[in-house]
C-alpha positions as CSV (number, residue, x, y, z in Angstrom):
1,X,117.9,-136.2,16.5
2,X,117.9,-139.7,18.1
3,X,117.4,-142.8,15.6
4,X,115.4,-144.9,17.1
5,X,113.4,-148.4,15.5
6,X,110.4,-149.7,17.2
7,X,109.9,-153.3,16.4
8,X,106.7,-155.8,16.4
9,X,104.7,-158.6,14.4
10,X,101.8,-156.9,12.4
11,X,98.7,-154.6,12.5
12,X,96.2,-157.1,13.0
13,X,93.3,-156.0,15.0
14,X,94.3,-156.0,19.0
15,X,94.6,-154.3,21.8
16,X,98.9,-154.2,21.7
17,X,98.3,-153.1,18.1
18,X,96.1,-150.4,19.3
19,X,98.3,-149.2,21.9
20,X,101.3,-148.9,19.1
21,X,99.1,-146.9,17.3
22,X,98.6,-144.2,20.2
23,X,101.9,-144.3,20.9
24,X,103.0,-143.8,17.4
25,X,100.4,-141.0,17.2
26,X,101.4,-139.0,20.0
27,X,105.6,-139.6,20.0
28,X,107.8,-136.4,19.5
29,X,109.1,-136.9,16.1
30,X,111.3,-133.3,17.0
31,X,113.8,-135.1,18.4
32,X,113.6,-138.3,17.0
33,X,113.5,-139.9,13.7
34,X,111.5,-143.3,13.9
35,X,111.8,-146.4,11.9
36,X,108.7,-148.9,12.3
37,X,109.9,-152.9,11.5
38,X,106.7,-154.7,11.3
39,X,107.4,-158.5,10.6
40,X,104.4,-158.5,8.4
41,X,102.5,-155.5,6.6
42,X,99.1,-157.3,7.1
43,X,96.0,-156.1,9.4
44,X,93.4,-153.9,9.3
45,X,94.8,-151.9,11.6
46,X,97.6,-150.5,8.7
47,X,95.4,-148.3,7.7
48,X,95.7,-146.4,11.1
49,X,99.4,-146.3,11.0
50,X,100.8,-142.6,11.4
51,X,102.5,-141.5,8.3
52,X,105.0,-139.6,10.3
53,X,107.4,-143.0,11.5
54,X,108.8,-144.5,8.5
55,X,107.8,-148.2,7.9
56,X,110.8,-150.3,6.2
57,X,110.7,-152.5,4.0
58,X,109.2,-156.7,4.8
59,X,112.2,-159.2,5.0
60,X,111.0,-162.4,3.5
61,X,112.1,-164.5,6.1
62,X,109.9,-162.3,9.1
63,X,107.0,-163.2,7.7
64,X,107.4,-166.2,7.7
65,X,106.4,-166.3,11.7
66,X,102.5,-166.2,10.5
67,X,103.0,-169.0,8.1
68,X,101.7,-172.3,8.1
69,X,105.1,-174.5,7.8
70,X,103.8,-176.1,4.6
71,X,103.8,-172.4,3.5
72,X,107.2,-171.7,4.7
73,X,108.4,-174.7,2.8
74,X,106.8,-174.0,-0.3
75,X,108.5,-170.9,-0.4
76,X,111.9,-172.3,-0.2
77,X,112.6,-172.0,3.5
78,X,113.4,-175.2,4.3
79,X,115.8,-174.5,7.4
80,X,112.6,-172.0,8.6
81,X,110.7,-174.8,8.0
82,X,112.3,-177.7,10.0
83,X,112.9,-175.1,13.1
84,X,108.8,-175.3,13.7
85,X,108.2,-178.6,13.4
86,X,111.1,-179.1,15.9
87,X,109.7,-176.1,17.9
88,X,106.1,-177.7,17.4
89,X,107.3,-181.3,18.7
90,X,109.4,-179.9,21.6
91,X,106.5,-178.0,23.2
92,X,103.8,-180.8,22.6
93,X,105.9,-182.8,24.9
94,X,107.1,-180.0,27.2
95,X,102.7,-179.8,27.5
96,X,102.6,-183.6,27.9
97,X,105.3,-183.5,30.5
98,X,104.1,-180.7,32.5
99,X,100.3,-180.6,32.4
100,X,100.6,-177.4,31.4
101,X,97.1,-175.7,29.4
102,X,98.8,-173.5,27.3
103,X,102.2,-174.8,25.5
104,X,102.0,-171.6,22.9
105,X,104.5,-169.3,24.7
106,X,106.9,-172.1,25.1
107,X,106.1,-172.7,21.4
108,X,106.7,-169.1,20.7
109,X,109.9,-168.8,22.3
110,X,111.7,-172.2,21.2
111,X,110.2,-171.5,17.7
112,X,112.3,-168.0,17.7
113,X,115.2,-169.6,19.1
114,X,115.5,-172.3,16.4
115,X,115.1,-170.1,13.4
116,X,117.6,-167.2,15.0
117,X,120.5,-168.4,12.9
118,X,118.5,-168.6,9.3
119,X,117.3,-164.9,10.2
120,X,119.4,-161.7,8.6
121,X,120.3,-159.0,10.4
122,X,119.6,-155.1,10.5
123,X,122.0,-152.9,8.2
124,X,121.6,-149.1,10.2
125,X,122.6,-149.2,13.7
126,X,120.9,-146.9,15.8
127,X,120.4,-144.9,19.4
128,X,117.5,-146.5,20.9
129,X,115.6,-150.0,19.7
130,X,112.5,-150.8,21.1
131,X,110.9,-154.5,20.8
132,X,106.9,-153.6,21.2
133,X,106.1,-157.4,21.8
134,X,107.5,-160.8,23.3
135,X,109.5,-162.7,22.1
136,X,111.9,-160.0,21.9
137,X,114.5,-161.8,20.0
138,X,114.8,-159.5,16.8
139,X,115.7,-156.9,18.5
140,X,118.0,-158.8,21.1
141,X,119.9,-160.7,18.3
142,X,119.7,-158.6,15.0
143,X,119.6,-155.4,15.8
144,X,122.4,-153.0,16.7
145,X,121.6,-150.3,18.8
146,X,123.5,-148.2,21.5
147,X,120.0,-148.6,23.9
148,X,117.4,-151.5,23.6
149,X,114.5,-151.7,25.0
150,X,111.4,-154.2,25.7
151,X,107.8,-154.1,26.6
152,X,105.7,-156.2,28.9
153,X,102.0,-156.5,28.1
154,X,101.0,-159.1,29.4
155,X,101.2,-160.8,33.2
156,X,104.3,-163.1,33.0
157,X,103.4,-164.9,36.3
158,X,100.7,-166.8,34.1
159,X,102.2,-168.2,31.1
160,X,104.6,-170.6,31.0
161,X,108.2,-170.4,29.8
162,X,111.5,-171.7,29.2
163,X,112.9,-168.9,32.2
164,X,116.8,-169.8,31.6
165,X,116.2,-169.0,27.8
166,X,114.3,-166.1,28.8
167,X,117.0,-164.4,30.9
168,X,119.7,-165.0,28.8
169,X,117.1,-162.9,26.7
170,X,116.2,-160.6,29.0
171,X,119.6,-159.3,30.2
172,X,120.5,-158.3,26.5
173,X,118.0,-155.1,27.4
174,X,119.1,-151.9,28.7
175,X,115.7,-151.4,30.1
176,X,112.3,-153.5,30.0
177,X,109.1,-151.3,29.9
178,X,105.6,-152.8,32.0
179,X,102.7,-151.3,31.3
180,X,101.6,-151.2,35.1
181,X,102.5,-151.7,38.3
182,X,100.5,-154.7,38.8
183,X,102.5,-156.3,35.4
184,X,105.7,-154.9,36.9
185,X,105.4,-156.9,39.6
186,X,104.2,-160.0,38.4
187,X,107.1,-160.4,35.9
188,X,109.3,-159.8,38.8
189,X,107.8,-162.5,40.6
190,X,109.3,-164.6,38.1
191,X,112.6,-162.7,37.0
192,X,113.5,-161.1,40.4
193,X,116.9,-160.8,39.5
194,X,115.8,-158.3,36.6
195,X,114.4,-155.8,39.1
196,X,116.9,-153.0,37.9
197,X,116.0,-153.0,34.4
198,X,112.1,-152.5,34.9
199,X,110.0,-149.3,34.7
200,X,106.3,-148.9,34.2
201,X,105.3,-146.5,31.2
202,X,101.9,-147.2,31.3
203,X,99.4,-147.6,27.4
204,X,99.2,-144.3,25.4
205,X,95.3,-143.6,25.6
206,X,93.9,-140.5,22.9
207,X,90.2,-140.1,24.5
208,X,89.5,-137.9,21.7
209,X,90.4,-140.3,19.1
210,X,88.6,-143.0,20.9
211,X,85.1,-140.9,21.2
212,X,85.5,-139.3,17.7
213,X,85.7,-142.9,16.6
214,X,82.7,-144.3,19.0
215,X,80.7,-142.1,17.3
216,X,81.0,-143.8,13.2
217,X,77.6,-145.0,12.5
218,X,77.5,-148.8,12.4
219,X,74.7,-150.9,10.5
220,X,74.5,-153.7,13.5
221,X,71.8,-155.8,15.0
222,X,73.0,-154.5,18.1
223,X,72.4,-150.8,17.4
224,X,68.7,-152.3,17.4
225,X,68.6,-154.8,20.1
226,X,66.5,-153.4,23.2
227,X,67.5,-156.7,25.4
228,X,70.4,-155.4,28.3
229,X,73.2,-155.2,26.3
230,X,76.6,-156.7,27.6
231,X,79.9,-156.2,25.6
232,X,83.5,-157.7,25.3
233,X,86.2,-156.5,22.7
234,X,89.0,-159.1,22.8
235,X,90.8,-161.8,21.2
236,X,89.0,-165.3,21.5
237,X,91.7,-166.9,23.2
238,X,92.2,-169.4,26.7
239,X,93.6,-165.6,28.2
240,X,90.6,-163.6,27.3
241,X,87.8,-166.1,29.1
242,X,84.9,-165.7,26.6
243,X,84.6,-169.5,27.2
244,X,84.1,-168.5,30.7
245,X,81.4,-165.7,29.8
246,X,79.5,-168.2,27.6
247,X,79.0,-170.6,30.6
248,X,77.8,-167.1,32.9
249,X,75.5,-166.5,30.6
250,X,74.1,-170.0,31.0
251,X,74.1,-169.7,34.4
252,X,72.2,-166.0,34.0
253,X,69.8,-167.8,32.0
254,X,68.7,-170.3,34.4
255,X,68.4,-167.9,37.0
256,X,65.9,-166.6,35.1
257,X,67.5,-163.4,33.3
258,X,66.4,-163.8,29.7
259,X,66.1,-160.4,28.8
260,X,70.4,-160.7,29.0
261,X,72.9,-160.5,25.2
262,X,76.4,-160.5,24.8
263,X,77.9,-159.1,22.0
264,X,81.5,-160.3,21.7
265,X,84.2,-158.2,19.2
266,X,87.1,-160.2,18.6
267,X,88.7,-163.3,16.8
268,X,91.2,-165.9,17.7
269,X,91.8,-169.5,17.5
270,X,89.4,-170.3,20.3
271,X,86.5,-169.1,17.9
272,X,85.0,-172.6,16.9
273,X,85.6,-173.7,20.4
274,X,83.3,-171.1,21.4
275,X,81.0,-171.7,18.9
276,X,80.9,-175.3,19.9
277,X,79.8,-173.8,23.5
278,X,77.5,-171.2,22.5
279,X,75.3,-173.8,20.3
280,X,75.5,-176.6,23.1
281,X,74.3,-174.3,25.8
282,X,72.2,-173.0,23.2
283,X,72.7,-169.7,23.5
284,X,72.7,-168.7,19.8
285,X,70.4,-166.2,20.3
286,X,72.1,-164.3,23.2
287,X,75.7,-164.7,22.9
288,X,76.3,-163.4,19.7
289,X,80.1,-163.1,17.8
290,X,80.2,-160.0,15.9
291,X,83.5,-161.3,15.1
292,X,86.6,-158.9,14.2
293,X,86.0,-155.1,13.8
294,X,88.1,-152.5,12.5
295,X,86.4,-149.6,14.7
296,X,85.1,-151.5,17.8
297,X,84.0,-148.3,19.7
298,X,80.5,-147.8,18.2
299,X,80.1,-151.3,19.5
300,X,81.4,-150.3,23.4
301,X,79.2,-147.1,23.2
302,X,75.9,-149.2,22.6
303,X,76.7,-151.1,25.7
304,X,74.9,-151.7,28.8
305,X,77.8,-152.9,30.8
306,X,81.2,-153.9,29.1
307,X,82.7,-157.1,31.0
308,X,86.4,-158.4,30.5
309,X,86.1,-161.9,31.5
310,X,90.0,-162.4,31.1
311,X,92.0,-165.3,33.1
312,X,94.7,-162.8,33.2
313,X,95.8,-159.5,31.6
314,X,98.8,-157.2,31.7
315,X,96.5,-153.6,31.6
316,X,93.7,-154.5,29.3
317,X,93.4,-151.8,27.0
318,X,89.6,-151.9,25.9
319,X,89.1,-151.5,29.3
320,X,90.1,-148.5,29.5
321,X,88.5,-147.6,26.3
322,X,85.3,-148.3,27.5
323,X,85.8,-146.0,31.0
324,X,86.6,-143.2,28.5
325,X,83.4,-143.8,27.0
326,X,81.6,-143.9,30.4
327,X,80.4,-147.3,30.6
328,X,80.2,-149.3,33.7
329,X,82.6,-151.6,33.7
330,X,83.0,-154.8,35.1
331,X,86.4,-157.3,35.3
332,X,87.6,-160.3,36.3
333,X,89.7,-160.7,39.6
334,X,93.0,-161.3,37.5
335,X,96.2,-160.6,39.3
336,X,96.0,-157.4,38.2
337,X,93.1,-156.0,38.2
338,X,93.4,-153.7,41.3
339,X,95.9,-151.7,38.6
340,X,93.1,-151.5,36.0
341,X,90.2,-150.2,37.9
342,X,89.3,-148.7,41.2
343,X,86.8,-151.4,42.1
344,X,82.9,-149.7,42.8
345,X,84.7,-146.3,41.9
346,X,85.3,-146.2,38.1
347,X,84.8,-150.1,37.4
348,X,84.1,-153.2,39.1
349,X,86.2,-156.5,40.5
350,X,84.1,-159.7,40.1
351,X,85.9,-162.9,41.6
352,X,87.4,-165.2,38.6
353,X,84.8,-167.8,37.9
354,X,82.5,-168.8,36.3
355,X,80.0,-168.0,39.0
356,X,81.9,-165.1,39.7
357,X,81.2,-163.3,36.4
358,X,77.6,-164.0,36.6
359,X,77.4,-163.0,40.5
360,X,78.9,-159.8,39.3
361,X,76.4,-158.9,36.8
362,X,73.9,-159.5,38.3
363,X,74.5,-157.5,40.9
364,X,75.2,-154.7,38.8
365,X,72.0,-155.2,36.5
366,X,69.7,-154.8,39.9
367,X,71.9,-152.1,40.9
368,X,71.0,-148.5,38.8
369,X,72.5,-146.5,41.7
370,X,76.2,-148.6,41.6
371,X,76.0,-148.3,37.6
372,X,75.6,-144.3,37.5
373,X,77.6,-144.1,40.1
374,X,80.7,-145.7,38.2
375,X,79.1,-144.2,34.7
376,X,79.4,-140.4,36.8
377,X,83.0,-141.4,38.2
378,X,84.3,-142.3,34.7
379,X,82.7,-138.8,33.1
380,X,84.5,-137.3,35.8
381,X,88.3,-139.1,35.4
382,X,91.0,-137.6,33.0
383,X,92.2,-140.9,31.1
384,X,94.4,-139.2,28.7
385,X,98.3,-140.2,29.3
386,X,100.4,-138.8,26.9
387,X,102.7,-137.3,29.6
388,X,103.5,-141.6,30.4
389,X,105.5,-141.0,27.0
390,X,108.3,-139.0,29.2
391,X,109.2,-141.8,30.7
392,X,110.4,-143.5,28.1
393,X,112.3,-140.8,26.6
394,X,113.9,-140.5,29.9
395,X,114.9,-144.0,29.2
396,X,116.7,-143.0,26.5
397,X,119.4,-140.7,28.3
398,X,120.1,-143.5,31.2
């Protein structure tokens, strides 16, 4: 039996969370005995944890990561505390200096580096540890393991980061999972020289447990809402692009498409942003927040057409979702969408704009034939995955 610890933040409601779960749910605990190192035990996704992995025990000082500093103070954690604010002032003026729109990875990163010496260590050393999500310090720094591994969710090519910090990070992995070949090769755009270490293992999808879940009745004005319903599930965040679908919508509007709603699933830190948007465009009646759900399925079932409006994605998962459920799907042109769907076969590749997202459905709207057609096509796929799990354990001899 191989020890192995799989490592990541929390259980709050997300797509990476999600994908944990399926993965969790479908690993071969015959041959391996799994530890789960959440930083926080907090998220309504806890509930759907597998009993079968053994979580450990919070450490204090991990939780700290989804603090506020005067939190992290208050509780006595004064060097914590002082690595933030220095983490928080080095990244405002890395933004300053750069330009750059979103400083939060930079953030992210400096903030982990700074606190790494105030941060204990793991006791049990074991085969194989696997950080689920970036940064992947923990597991680099403080844990001891004969294998370590990392996961890429997300494309790397977008965000900005320190990149010397990073592969000095990087290169303490045996192996460093992407969960495409689209997000493969957009990390290596950036780390070229890590090209040895990277594999694709590609999101654990259960359709089963997605369509047994899509069918929970739901008490929501959008089980009752005859208008063409559009759906996104995602975090309301720069990445995600619901700022983006707000402004189509507008643009639908004027064109004269009024019998048009969005229903949006999701929460973030973009929310009163959004909200800002929605009432200024005044769109309060048609772009509706049904903010953060537990069970977002019934929600993706009642749709029309689902839309991911994202600026860029590793391999969204609700997408995926939603073409197990047999909705026509619609996405952004990110950099890798071609990975994602196979455009007017089981999904469709709008350009990335804001014009572009309303071009796209409106095409699709006055096209019944192009919807069924990708509706038939998705009935017809196998999206089920769990052989992708294979991989990794392959991973584990080499």
């Amino acid at each position: 039996m191989k020890e192995v610890l799989i490592a990541s933040f929390d259980m709050e409601v997300g797509g990476v969370e999600r994908s944990l779960i399926n993965m969790l749910e479908s690993f071969d605990y015959s041959n391996h005995n799994v530890d789960l190192m959440l930083y926080r035990h907090q998220g309504d996704f806890m509930k759907l944890l597998p009993n079968k992995p053994k979580l450990l025990k919070e450490i204090s000082q991990y939780q700290t990561f989804r603090k506020s500093i005067s939190e992290i103070f208050k509780e006595g954690y004064t060097s914590l505390g002082v690595s933030r604010i220095l983490a928080k002032i080095n990244a405002n003026l890395y933004q300053k200096r750069t330009k750059i729109v979103e400083p939060g990875y930079f953030q992210m990163q400096i903030m982990w580096k700074y606190a790494l010496p105030f941060l204990p260590s793991i006791e049990k050393e074991y085969d194989v540890a696997i950080s689920y999500l970036w940064p992947h310090y923990f597991v680099a720094e403080k844990v001891k393991a004969k294998k370590k591994i990392a996961w890429i969710h997300t494309d790397y090519s977008t965000i900005e980061t320190d990149i010397r910090m990073d592969i000095q990070m990087w290169n303490q992995f045996d192996h460093i999972i992407a969960v495409s070949e689209a997000c493969k090769n957009a990390f290596l755009a950036k780390y070229k020289e890590l090209k040895s270490k990277v594999s694709v293992v590609e999101n654990i999808t259960s359709p089963q447990f997605v369509r047994k879940m899509a069918n929970e009745e739901v008490k929501s004005p959008i089980m009752r809402d005859k208008r063409f319903k559009i759906v996104t599930v995602a975090r309301l965040s720069h990445a995600k692009g619901i700022d983006q679908a707000v402004k189509a919508l507008k643009l639908l509007k004027d064109r004269g498409y009024d019998s048009f709603v969005w229903y949006v699933i999701g929460y973030g830190g973009d929310e009163a942003m959004i909200k800002r948007l929605i009432n200024e465009l005044k769109l309060q009646d048609s772009f509706i927040l049904l903010g953060k759900q537990i069970n977002p399925y019934p929600y993706m079932k009642a749709a029309d057409l689902y839309v991911q409006p994202s600026r860029y994605e590793g391999k969204a998962v609700t997408v995926g979702e939603a073409q197990i459920l047999s909705k026509p799907v619609m996405i952004t042109n990110y950099s890798t969408s071609a990975s994602q769907v196979k455009h007017a076969y089981d999904g469709y590749i709008t350009n990335l704009s804001i014009e572009g997202i309303a071009n796209g459905i409106e095409e699709l709207y006055g096209d019944n034939s192009l919807r069924n057609s990708l509706v038939s096509n998705c009935k017809n796929s196998n999206y089920s995955n769990v052989n992708e799990l294979n991989k990794l354990y392959i991973l584990f001899k080499k």
